[in-house]
N, C-alpha and C positions, 0 to 999 in steps of 0.2 A: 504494500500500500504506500502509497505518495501521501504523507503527513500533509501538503497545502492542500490537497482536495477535501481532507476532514477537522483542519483546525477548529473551527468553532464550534465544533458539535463534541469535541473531548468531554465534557463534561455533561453529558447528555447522551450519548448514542454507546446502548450496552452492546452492541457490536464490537466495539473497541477493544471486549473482552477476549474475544475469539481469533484477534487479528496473531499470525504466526512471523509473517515480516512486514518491518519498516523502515521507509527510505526516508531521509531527516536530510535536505540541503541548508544551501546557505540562506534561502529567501524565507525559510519559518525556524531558523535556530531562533532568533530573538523575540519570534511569538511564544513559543516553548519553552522557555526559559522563564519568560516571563508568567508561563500558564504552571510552573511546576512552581516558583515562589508563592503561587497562590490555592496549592493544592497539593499534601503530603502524599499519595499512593499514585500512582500509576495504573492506567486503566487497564493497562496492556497486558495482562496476566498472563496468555499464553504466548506470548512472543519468543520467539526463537531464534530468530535473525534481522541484526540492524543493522544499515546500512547508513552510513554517512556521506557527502558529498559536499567538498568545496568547504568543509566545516574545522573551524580550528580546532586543534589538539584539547584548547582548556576547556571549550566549550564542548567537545565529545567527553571530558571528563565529568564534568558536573551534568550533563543530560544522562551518562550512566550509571553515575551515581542513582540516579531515582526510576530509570526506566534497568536494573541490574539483573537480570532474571535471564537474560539472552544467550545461547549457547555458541552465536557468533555475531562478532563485531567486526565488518568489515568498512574502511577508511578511507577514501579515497580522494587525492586531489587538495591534502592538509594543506592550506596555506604557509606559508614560511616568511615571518618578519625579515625586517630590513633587514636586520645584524645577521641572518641566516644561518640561527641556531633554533633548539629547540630541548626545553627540558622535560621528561617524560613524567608527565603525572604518574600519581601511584595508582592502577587498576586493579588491584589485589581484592577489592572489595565485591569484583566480578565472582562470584563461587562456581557458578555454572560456566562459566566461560571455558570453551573447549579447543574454538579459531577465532585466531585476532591476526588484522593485515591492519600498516599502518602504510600508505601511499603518502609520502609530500609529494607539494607540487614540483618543487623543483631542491637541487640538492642543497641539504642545509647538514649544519652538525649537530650531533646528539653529544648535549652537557649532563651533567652527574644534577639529580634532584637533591635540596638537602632538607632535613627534619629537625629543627631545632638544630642547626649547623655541624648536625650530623648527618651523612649520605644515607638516601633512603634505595635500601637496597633490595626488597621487597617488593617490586612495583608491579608483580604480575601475579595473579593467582595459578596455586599450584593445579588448579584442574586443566589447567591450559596442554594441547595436544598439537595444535598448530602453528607456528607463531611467523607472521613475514612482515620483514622492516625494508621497505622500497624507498631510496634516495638520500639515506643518513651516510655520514661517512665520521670520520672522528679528527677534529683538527689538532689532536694529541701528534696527531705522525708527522707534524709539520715542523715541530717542536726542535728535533735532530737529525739531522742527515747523514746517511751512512757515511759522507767525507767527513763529518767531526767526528764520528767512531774511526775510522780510520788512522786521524791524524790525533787522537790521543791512543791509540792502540801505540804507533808510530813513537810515539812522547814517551810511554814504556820500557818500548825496544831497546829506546839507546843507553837504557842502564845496564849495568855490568852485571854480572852473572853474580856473585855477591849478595848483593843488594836487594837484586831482584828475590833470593832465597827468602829471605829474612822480612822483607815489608807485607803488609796487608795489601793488596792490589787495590780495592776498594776504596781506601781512605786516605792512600797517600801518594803512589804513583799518576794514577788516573787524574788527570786533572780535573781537579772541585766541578765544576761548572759541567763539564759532562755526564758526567755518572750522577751529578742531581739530577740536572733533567732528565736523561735517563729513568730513573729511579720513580721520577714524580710521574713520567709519563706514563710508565707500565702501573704503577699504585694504580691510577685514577683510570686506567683502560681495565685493570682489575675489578676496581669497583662498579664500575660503568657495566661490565657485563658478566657479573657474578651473579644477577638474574638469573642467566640459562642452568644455572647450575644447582638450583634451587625448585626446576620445573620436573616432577618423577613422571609425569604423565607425555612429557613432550616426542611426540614422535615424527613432524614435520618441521625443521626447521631453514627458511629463506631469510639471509641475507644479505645484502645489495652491494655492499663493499667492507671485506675484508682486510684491507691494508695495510692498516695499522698494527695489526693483530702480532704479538711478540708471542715467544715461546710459553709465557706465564699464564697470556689468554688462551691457550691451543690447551693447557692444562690443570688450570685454576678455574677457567668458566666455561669450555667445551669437553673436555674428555668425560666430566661427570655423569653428563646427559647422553654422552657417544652410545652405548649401549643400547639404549630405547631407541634410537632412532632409525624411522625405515627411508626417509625421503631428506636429502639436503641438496643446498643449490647455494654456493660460495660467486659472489663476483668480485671481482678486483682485488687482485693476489698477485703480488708484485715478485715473492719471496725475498727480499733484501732488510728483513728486520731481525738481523741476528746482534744478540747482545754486546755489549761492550767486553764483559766477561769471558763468552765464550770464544770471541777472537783471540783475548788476547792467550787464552789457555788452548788452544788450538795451535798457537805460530810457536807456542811453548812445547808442543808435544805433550799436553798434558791432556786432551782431547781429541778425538780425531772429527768427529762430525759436528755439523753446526746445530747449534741449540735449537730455534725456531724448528729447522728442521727435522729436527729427534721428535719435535712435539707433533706435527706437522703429521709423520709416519702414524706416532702413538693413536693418533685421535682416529687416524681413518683405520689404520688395522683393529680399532676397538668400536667399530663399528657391527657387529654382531648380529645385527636384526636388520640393516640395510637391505634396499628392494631399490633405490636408484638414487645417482648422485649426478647432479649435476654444475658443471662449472665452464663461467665466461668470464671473460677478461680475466683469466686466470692462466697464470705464468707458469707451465709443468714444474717443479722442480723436484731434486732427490727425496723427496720426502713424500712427495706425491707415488712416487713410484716405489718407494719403499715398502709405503702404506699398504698399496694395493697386493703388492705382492706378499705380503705378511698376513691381507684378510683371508681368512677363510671360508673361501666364498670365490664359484666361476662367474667371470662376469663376462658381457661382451662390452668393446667398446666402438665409436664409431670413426676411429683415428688411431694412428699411430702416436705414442707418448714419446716424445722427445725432452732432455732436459735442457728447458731456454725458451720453448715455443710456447706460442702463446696462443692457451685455448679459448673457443670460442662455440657456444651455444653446446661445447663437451657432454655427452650421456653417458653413464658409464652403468647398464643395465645389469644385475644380479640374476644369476641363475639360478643354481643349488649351490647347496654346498658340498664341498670336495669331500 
């Protein structure tokens, strides 16, 4: 049902009871809003699916708030303010909520929400089995570029063998300023998606741009949920976010493979219950290939895996298992 053809009768027409989907744009959020300040329950008791359109994030939060009963919430077209961020309300209070898609209109970044100026980390109910975020990316990865890992890895090197035995890498070689941010960027991408990790029910999960994504997130907020899941779809995977750490204990000999990449293999060879993955703008690398060959599970794919090449609209369909 299209909510403007029945505004005025919400409070009047016991049809409203029976209704299973509704579609909420941008030309009656401000009626409704203003109809829910003026009336505690929601008429809409069998509702099952909502649909939004053109409608901003706060105000899909507070309309869910009181219309919460819906087993999916799908979003599309979220407007994106000027500064082209966006901080995720808490939807935890969704119980029933099974599939949630979040569409912005166009790319913006996802900031950390905070609760009394602590990060609310909670922001999705655990009944959740869907979950797709189209057009977020994370302006954390802007932060450092693999040349300033590089050139304090480089700033390391040139210490003597000595010295290098004896120091903490961490707090005193490394120069300050890198390994903070560093440090700060992976915290705040930890908490930002320690959500997924927190979902037992989730079994589909899209999204939109992974780039940012370091070793901690491949194993702090994705490996948890690996297991559950039969359906993913990764875009934008560059593979060049390997630690400051693990470079410099690699050119040491004191590791052989790259971090991100260890997590990288981990996450997809612990995928267990997987039936199809898909990935674009996504850059093969060792860890892609590692993965695969570690799951247990024949798959077909519909390309050749190269490390370097960059895939595009990639399926990688599940057979049986071997």
């Amino acid at each position: 049902m299209d909510l403007n053809s029945g505004m005025m009768k919400l409070n009047t027409n016991p049809q409203f009871e029976h209704i299973r989907k509704l579609t909420i744009d941008s030309k009656c959020t401000n009626k409704l809003k203003r109809h829910i300040e003026c009336r505690t329950t929601s008429p809409f008791k069998q509702l099952e699916i909502l649909q939004f359109d053109h409608t901003s994030l706060n105000d899909i939060a507070f309309i869910t708030l009181w219309i919460n009963h819906a087993s999916t919430v799908n979003c599309q077209n979220i407007p994106v303010n000027e500064s082209g961020t966006v901080h995720m309300p808490n939807f935890s209070f969704l119980k029933k909520l099974n599939h949630f898609k979040l569409q912005f209109s166009r790319k913006c970044s996802l900031k950390l929400t905070f609760f009394f100026n602590e990060p609310d980390l909670n922001t999705l109910p655990s009944s959740l089995k869907s979950l797709e975020l189209i057009n977020i990316y994370d302006e954390e990865e802007n932060w450092i570029s693999r040349q300033d890992v590089l050139e304090a890895t480089a700033y390391i090197l040139m210490r003597d063998e000595s010295t290098r035995a004896s120091v903490d890498w961490k707090r005193t070689l490394l120069p300050v300023q890198i390994w903070d941010i560093w440090l700060k960027l992976e915290n705040r991408l930890v908490l930002k998606y320690k959500m997924l990790a927190s979902l037992p029910n989730l079994t589909r999960l899209s999204l939109d741009r992974i780039s940012s994504f370091t070793a901690r997130i491949w194993n702090e907020c994705l490996l948890p949920c690996s297991s559950q899941l039969t359906f993913v779809s990764f875009k934008g995977w560059y593979g060049d976010r390997e630690s400051p750490r693990s470079i410099i204990r690699r050119v040491q000999n004191e590791e052989k493979e790259v971090d991100v990449e260890q997590a990288l293999s981990r996450f997809i060879s612990s995928l267990s219950n997987i039936k199809e993955i898909v990935l674009d703008d996504f850059v093969c690398t060792v860890g892609l290939i590692q993965g695969l060959q570690k799951l247990d599970k024949e798959y077909t794919i519909d390309r050749t895996l190269e490390v370097g090449k960059k895939l595009s609209n990639c399926k990688i369909t599940i057979k049986t298992l071997k």
